[in-house]
Structure formats: structure tokens, C-alpha cells
PDB file of N, CA, C and O in Angstrom:
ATOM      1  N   UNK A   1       0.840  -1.179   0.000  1.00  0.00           N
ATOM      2  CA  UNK A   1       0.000   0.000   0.000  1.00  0.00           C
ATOM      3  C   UNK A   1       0.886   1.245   0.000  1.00  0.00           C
ATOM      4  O   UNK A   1       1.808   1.341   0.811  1.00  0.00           O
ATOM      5  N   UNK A   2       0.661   2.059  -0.766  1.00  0.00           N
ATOM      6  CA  UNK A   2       1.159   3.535  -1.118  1.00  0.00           C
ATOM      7  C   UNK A   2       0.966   4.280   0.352  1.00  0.00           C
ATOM      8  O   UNK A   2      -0.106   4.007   0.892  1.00  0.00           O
ATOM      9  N   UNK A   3       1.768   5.108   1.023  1.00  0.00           N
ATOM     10  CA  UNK A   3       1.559   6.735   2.028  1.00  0.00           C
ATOM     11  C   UNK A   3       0.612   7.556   1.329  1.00  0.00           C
ATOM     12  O   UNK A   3       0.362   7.666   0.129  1.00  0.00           O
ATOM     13  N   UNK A   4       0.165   8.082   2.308  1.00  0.00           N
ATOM     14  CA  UNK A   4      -0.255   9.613   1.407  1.00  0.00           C
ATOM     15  C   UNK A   4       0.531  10.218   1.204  1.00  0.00           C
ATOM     16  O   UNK A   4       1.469  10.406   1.978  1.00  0.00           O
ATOM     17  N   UNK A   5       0.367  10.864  -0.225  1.00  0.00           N
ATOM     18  CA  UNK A   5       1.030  11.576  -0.234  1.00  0.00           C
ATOM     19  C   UNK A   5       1.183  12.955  -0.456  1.00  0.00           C
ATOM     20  O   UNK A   5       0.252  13.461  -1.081  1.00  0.00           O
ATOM     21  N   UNK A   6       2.075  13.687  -0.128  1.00  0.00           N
ATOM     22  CA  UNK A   6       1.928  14.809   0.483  1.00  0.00           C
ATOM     23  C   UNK A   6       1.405  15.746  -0.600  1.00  0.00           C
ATOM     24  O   UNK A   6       1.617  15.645  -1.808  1.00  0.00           O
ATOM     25  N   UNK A   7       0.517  16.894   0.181  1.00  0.00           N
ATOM     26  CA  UNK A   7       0.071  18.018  -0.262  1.00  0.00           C
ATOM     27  C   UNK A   7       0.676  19.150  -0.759  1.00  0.00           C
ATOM     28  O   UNK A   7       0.146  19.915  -1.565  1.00  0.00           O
ATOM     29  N   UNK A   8       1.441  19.232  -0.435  1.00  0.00           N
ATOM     30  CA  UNK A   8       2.636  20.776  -0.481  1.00  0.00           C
ATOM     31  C   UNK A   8       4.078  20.271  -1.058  1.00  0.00           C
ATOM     32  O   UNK A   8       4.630  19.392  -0.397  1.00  0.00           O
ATOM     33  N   UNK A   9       4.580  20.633  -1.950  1.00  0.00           N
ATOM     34  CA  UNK A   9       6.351  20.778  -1.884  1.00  0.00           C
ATOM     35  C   UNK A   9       7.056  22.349  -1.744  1.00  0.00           C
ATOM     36  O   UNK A   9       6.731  23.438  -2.219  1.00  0.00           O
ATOM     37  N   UNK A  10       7.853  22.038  -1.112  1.00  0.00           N
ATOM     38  CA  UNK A  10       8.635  22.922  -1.193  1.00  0.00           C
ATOM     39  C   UNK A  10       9.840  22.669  -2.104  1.00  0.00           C
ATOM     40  O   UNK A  10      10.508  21.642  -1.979  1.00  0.00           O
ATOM     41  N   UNK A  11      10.245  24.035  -3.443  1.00  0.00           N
ATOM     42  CA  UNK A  11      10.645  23.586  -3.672  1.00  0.00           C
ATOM     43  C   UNK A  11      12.220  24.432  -3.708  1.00  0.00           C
ATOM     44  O   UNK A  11      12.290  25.562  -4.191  1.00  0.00           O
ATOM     45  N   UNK A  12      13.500  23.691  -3.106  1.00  0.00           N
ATOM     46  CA  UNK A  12      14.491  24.755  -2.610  1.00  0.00           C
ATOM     47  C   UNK A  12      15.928  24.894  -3.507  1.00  0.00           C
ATOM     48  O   UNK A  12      16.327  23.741  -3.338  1.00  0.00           O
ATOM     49  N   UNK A  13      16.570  25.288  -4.024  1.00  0.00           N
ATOM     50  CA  UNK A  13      17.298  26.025  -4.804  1.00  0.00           C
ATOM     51  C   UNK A  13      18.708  26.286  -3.740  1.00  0.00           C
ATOM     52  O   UNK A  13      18.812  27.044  -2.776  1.00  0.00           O
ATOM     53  N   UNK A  14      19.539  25.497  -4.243  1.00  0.00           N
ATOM     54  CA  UNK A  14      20.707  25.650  -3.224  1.00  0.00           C
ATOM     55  C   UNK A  14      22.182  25.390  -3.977  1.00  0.00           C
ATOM     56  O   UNK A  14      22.515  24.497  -4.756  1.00  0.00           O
ATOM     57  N   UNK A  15      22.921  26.504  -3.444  1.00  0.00           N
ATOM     58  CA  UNK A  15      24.439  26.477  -3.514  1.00  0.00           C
ATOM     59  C   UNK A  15      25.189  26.386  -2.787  1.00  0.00           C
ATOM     60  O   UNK A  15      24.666  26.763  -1.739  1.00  0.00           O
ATOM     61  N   UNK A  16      26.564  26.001  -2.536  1.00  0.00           N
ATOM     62  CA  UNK A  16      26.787  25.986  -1.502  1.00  0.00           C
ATOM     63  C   UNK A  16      26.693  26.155  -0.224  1.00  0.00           C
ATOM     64  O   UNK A  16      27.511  26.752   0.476  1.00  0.00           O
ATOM     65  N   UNK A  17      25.250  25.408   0.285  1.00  0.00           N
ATOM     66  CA  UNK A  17      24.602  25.478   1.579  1.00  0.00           C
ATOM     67  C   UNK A  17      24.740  24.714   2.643  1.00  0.00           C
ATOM     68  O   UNK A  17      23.859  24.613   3.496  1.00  0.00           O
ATOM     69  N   UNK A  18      25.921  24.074   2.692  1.00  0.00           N
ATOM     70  CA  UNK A  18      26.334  23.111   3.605  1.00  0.00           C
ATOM     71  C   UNK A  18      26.513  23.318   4.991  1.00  0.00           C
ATOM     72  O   UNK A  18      26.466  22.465   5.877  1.00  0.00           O
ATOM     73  N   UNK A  19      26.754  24.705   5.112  1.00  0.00           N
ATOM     74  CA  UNK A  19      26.468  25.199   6.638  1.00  0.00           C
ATOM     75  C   UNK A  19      25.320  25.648   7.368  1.00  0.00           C
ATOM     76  O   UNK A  19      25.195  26.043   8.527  1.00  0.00           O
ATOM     77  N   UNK A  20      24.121  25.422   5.969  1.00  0.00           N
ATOM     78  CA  UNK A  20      22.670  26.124   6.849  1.00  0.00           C
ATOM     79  C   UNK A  20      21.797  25.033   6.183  1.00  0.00           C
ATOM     80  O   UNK A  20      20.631  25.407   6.062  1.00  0.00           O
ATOM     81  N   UNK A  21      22.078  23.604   5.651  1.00  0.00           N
ATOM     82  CA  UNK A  21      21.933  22.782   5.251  1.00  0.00           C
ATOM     83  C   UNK A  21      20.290  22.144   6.409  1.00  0.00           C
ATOM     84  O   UNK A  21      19.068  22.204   6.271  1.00  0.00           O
ATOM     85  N   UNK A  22      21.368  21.518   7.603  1.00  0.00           N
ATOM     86  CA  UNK A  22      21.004  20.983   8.500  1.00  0.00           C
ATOM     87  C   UNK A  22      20.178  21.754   9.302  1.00  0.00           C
ATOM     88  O   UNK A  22      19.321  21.120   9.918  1.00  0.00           O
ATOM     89  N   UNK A  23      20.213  23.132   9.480  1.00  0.00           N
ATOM     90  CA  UNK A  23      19.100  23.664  10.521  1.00  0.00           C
ATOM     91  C   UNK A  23      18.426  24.222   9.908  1.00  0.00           C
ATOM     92  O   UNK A  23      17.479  24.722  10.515  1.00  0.00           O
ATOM     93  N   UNK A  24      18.496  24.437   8.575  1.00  0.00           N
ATOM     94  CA  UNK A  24      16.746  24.609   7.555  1.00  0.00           C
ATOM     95  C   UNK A  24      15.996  23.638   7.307  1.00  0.00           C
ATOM     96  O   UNK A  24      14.783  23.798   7.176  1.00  0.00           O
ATOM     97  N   UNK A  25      16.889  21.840   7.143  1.00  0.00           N
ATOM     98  CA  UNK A  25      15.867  21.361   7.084  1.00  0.00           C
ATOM     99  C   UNK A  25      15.345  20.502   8.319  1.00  0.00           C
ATOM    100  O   UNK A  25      14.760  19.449   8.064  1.00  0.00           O
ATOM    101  N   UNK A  26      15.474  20.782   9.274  1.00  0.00           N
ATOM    102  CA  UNK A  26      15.307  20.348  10.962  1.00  0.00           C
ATOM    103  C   UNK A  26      14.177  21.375  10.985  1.00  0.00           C
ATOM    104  O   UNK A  26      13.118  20.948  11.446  1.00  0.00           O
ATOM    105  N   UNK A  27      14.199  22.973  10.473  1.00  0.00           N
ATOM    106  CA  UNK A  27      13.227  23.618  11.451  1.00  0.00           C
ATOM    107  C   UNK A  27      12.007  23.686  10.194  1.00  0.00           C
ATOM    108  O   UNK A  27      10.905  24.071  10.585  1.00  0.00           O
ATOM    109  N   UNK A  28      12.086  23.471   9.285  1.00  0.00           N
ATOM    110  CA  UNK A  28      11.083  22.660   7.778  1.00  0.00           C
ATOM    111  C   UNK A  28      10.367  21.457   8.659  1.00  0.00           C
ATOM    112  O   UNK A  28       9.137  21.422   8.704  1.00  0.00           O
ATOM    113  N   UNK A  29      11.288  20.312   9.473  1.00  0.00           N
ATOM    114  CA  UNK A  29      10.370  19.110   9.672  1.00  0.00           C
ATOM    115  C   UNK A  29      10.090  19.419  11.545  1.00  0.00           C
ATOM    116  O   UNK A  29       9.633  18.492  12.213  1.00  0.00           O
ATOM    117  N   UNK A  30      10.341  20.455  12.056  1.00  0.00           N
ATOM    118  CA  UNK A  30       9.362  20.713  13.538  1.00  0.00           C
ATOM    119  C   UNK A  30       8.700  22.033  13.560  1.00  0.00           C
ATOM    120  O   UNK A  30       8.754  22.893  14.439  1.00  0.00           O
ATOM    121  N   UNK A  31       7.801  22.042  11.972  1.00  0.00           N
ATOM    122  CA  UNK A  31       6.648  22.909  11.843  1.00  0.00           C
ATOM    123  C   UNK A  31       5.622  21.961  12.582  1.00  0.00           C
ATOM    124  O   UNK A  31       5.458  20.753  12.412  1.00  0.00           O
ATOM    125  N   UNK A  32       5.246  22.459  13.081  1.00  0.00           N
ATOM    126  CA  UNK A  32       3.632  22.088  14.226  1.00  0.00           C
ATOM    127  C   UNK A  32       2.091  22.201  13.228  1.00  0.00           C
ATOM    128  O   UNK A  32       1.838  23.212  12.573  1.00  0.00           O
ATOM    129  N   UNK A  33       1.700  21.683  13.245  1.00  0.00           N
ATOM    130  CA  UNK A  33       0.501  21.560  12.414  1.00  0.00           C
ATOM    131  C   UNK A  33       0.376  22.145  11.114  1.00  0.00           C
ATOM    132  O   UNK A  33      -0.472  22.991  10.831  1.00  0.00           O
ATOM    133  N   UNK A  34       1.321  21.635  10.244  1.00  0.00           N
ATOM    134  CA  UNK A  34       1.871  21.754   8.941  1.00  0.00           C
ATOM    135  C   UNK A  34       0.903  20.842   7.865  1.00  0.00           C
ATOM    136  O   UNK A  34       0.740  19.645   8.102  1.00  0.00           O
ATOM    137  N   UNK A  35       0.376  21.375   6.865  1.00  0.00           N
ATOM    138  CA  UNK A  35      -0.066  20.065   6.051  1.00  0.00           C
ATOM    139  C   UNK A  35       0.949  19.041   5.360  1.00  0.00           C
ATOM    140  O   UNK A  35       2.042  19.528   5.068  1.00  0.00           O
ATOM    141  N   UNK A  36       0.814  18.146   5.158  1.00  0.00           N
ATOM    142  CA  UNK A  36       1.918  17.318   4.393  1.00  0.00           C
ATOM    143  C   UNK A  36       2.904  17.514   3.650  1.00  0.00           C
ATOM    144  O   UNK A  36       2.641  17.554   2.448  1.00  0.00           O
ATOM    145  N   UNK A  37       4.036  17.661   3.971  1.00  0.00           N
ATOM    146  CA  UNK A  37       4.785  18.721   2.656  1.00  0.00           C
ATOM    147  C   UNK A  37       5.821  17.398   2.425  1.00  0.00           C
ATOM    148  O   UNK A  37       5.916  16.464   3.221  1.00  0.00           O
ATOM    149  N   UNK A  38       6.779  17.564   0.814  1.00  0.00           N
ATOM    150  CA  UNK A  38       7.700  17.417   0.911  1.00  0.00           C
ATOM    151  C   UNK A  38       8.639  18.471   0.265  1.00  0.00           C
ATOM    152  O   UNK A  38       8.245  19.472  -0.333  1.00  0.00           O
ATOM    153  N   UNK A  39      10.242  18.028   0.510  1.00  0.00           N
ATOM    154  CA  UNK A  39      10.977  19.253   0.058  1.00  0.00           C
ATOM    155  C   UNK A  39      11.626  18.294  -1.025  1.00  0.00           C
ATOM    156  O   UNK A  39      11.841  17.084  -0.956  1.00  0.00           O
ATOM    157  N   UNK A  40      11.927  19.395  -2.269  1.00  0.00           N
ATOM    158  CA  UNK A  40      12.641  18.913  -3.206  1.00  0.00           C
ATOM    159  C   UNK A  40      13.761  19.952  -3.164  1.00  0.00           C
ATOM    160  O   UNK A  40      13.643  21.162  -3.361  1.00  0.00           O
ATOM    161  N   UNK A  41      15.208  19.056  -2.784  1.00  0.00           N
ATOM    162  CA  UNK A  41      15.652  20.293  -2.741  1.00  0.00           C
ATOM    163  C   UNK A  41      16.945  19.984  -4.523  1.00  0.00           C
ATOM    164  O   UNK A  41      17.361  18.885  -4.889  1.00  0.00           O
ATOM    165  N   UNK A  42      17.230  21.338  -5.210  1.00  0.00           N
ATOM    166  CA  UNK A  42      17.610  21.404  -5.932  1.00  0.00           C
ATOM    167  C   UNK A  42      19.114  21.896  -6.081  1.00  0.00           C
ATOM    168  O   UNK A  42      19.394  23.087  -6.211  1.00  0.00           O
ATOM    169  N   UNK A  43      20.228  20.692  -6.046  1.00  0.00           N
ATOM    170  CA  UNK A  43      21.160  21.504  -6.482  1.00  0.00           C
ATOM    171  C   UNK A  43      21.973  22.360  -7.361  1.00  0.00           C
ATOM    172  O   UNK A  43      22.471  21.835  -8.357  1.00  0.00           O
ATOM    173  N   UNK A  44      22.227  23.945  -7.059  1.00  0.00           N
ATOM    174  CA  UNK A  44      22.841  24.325  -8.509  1.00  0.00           C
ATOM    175  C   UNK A  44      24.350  24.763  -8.266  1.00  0.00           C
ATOM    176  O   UNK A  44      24.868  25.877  -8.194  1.00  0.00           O
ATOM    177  N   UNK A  45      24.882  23.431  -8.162  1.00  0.00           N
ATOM    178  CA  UNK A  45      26.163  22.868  -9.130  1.00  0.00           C
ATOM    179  C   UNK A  45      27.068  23.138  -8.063  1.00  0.00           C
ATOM    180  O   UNK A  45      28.132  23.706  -8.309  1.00  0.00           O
ATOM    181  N   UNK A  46      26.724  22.751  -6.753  1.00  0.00           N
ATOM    182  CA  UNK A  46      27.621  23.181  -5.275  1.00  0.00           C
ATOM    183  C   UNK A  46      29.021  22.229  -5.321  1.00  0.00           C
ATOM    184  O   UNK A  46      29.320  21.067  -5.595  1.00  0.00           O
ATOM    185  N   UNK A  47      29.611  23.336  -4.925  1.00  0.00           N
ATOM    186  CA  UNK A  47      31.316  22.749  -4.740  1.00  0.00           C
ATOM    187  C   UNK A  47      32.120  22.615  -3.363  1.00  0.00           C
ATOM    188  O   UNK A  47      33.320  22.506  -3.112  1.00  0.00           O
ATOM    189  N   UNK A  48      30.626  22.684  -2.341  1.00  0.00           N
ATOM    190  CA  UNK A  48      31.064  22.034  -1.010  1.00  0.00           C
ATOM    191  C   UNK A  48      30.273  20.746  -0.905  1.00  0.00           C
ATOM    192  O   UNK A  48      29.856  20.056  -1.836  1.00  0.00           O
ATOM    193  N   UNK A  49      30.114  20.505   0.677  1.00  0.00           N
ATOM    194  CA  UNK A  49      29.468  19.318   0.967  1.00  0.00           C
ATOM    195  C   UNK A  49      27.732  19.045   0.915  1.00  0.00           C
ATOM    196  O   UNK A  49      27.248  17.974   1.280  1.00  0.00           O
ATOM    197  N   UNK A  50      26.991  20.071   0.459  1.00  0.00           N
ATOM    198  CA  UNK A  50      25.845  20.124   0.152  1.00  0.00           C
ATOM    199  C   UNK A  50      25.042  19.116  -0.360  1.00  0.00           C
ATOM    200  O   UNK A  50      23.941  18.715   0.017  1.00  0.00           O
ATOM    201  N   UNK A  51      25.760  18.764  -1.282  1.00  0.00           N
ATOM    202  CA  UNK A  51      24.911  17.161  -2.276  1.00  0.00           C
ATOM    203  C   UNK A  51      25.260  16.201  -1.294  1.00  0.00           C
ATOM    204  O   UNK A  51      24.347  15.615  -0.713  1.00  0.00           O
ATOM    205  N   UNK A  52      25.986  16.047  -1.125  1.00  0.00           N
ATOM    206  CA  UNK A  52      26.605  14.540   0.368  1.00  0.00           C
ATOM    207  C   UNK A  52      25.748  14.981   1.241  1.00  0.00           C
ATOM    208  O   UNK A  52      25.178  13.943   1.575  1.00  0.00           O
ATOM    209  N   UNK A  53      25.401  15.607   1.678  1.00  0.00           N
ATOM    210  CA  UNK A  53      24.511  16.271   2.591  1.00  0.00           C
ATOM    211  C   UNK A  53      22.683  16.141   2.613  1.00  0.00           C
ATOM    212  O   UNK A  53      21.867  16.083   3.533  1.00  0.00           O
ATOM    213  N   UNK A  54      22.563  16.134   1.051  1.00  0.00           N
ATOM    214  CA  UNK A  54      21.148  16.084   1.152  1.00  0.00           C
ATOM    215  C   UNK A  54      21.110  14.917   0.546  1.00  0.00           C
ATOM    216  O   UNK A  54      19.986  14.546   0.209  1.00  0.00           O
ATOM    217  N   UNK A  55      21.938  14.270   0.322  1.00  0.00           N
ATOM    218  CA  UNK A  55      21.760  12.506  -0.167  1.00  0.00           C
ATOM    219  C   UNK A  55      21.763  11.923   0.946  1.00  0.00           C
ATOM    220  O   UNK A  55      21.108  10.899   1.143  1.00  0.00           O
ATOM    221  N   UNK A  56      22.436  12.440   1.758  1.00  0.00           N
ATOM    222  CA  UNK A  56      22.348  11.336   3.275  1.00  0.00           C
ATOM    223  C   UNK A  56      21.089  11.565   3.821  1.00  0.00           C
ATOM    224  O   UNK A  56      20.884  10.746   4.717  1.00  0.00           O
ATOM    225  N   UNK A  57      19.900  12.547   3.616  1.00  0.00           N
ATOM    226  CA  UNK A  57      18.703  13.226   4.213  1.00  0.00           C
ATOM    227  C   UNK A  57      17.753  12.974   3.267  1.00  0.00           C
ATOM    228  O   UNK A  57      16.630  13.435   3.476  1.00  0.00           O
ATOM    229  N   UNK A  58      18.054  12.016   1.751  1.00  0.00           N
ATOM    230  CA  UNK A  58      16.953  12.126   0.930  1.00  0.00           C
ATOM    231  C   UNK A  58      16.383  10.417   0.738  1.00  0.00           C
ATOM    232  O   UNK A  58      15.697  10.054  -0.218  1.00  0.00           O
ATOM    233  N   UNK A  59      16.775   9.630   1.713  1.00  0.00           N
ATOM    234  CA  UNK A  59      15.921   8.422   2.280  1.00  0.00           C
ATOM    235  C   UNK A  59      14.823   8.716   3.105  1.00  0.00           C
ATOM    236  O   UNK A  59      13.862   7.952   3.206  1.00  0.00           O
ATOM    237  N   UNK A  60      14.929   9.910   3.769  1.00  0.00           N
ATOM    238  CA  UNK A  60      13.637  10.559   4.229  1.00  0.00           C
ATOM    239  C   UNK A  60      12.801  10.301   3.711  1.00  0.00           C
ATOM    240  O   UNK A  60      12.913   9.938   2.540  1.00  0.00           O
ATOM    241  N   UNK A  61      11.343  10.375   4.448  1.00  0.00           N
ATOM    242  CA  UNK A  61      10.127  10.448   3.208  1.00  0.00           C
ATOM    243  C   UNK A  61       9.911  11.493   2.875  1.00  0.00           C
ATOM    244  O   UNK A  61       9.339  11.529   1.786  1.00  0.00           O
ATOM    245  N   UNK A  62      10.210  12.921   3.550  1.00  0.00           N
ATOM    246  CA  UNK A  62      10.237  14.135   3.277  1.00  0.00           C
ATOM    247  C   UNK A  62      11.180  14.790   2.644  1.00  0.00           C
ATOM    248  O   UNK A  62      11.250  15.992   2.897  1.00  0.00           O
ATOM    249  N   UNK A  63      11.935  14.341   1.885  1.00  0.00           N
ATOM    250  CA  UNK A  63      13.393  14.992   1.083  1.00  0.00           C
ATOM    251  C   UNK A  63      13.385  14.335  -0.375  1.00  0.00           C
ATOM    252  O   UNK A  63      13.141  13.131  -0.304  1.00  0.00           O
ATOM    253  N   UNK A  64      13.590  14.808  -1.703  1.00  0.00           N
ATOM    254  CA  UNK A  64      13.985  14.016  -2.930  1.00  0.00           C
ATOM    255  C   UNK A  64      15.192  15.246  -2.873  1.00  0.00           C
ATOM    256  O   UNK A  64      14.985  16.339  -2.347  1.00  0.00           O
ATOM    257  N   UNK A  65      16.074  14.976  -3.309  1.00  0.00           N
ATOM    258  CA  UNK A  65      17.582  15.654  -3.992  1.00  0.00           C
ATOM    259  C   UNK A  65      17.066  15.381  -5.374  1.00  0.00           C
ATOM    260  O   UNK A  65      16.482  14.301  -5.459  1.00  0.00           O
ATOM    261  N   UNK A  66      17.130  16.053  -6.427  1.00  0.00           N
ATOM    262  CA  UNK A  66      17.482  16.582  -7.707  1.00  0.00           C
ATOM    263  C   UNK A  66      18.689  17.563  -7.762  1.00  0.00           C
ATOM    264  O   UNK A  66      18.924  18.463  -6.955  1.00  0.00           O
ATOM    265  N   UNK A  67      19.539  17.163  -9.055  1.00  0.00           N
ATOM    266  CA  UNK A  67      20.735  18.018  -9.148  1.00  0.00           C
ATOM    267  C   UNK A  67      19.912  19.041 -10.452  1.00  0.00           C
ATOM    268  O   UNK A  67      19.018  18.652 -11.203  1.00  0.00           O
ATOM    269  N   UNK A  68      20.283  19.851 -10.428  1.00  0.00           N
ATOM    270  CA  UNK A  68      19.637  21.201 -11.299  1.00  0.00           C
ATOM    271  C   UNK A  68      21.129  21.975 -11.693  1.00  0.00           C
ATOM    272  O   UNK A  68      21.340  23.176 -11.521  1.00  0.00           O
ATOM    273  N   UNK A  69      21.908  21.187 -12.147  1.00  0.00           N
ATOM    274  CA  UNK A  69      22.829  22.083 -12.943  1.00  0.00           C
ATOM    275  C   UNK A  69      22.638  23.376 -13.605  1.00  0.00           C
ATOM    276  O   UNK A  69      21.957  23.239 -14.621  1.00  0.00           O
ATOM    277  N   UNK A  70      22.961  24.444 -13.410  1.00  0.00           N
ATOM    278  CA  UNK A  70      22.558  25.819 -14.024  1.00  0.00           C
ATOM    279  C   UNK A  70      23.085  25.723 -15.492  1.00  0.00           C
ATOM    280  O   UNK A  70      24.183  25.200 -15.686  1.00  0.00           O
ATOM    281  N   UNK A  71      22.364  26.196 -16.509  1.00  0.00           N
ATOM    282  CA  UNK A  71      22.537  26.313 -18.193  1.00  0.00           C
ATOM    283  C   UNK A  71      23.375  27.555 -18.255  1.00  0.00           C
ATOM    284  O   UNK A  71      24.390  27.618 -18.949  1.00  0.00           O
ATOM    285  N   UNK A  72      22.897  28.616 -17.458  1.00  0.00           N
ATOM    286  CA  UNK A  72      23.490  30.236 -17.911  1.00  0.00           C
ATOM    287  C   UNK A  72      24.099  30.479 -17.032  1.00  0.00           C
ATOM    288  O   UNK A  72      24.123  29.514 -16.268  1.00  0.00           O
ATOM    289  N   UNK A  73      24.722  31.402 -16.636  1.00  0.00           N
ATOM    290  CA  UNK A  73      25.145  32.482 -16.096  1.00  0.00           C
ATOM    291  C   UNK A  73      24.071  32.802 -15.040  1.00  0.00           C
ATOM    292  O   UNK A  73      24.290  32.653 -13.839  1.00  0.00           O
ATOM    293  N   UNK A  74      22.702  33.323 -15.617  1.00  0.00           N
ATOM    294  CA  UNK A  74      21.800  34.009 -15.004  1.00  0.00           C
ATOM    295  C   UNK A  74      21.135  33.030 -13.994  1.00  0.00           C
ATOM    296  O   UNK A  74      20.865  31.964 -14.549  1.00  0.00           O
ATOM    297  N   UNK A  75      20.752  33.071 -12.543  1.00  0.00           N
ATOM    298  CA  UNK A  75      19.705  32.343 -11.882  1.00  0.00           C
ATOM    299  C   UNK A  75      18.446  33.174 -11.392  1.00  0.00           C
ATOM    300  O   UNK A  75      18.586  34.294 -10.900  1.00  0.00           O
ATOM    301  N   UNK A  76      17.502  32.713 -11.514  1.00  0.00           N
ATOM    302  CA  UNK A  76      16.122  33.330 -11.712  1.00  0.00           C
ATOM    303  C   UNK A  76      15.828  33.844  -9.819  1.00  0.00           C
ATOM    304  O   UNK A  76      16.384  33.111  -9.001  1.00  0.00           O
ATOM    305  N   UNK A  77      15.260  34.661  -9.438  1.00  0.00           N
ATOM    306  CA  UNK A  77      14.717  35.050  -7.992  1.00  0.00           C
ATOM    307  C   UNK A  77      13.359  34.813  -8.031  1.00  0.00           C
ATOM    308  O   UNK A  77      12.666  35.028  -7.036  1.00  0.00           O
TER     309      UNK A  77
END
């Protein structure tokens, strides 16, 4: 049988975030009456420990890692 599955993604955009890695996504999973979320978080093209980081956190049921290599120069806000 399938989970439910979740209502909400978040979806997060990250570069070298290996130092705010761990207490964004700790205070993401002790939201208090949150609807179902998961996070997809996206890497663009980090050259610290970031991807090792959210691969060890994306057996979660709440985490997928996608790598999002940037095409341009430009990244969108």
C-alpha cells in the first residue's frame, strides 16, 4: 500500500549550503501543524558538501535531492 502523499512541496534552490543545510531542514520538519509537505531540494552545481549532505537526508520520506545544474550564467529570484 502507497503513504499519502503529500500536499505541499517545497521547492528549494541551493548552492553551496552546507552550513545552513542541516538547521533549515530540521526547522522545515518541527513545523507544528503543517499540512503534508515534501521538500525537493535542488542543487545548482555546489562545490562544497551540500549534495553529500542532502543525499544522506533524501531516504527521508520528506526529502527528494534533484541536481539542477545551471545552463546560464543568469539564476532566476
Amino acid at each position: 500500500m502507497v503513504g499519502t502523499p503529500p500536499r505541499l512541496s517545497d521547492n528549494t534552490h541551493v548552492r553551496n549550503a552546507a552550513s545552513v543545510f542541516g538547521e533549515q531542514h530540521e526547522a522545515l520538519r518541527a513545523q507544528k501543524g503543517a499540512d503534508l509537505f515534501e521538500v525537493l531540494v535542488c542543487d545548482r552545481n555546489s562545490t562544497d558538501e551540500t549534495a553529500p549532505l542532502a543525499l544522506d537526508d533524501a531516504g527521508s520520506q520528506d526529502l527528494k535531492f534533484v541536481v539542477a545544474a545551471a545552463t546560464s550564467g543568469r539564476t532566476s529570484r
